[in-house]
N, C-alpha and C positions, 0 to 999 in steps of 0.2 A: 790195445790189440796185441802187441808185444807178449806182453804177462799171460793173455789165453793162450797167445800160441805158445808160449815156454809151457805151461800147464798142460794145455795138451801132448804135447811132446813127452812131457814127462810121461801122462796117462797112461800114454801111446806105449809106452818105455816098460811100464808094469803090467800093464795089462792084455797087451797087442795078441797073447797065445788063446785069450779066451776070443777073439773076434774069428769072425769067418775070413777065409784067404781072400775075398774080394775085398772086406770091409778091409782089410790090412792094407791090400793094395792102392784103395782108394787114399786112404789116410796117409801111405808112406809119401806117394806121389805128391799129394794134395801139401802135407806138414814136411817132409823132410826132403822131397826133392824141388817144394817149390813149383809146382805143376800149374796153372790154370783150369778151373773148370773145364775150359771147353777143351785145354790138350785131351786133361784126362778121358772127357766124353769122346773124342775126335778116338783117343786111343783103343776103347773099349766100346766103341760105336752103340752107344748110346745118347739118350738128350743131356745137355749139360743140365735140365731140371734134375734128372732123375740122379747126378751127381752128388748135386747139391742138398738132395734128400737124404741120401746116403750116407755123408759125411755130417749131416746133422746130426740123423740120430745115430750113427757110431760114437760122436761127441757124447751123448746123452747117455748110451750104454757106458760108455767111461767115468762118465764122473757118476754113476749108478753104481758102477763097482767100485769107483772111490770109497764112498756113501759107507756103503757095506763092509769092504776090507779094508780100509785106510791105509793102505801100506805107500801112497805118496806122502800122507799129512806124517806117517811115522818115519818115514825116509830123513822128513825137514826139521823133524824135533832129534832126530839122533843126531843131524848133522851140524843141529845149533849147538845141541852137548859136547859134541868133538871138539866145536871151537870154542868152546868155554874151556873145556879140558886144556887144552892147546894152551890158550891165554893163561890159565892159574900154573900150568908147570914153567910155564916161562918165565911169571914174578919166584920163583921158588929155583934156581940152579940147580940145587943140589937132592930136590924132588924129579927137579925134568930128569934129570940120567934115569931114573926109573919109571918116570909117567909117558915122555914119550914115545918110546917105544910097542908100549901096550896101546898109549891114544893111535899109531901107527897100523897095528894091528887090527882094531876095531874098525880104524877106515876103511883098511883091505876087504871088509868081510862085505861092506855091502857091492 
């Protein structure tokens, strides 16, 4: 349960500008502020079904555009690079003075 909800989070992270202001809102409450169904429904006077509809298929539109744009699965492969990077300038001292800083940089960007 953990690992979906990190994944979504992330999803949520890249993607959240193409959802509509409700679906965002459903999602932020529901993933980020830890909401309950029924707060959420209670909140936006609705049924907690129709919540629970809601945030399915926002989930589903998310990992659709996953699917499509992969800019989370490319997120996790650059960030495994960094630490490979990271780890070879560190057996090499006299390479880190010069790979650091650049590995440094690259992290900034994303």
């Amino acid at each position: 349960m953990l690992a979906k909800t990190t994944r979504v989070n992330f999803l949520f992270d890249f993607y959240q500008m193409l959802l509509t202001p409700k679906q965002r809102s459903y999602m932020s409450l529901y993933y980020l502020d830890d909401y309950s169904l029924g707060e959420i429904a209670d909140e936006y006077d609705v049924s907690r079904q129709a919540v629970y509809d809601n945030i399915r298929r926002t989930e589903a539109m998310l990992e659709e555009y996953e699917s499509k744009l992969l800019l989370f699965q490319k997120f996790q492969e650059r960030a495994k690079m960094i630490d490979q990077l990271r780890a070879a300038a560190k057996k090499s001292p006299i390479e880190a003075t010069q790979l650091l800083p650049i590995i440094d940089s690259l992290e900034k960007l994303e």
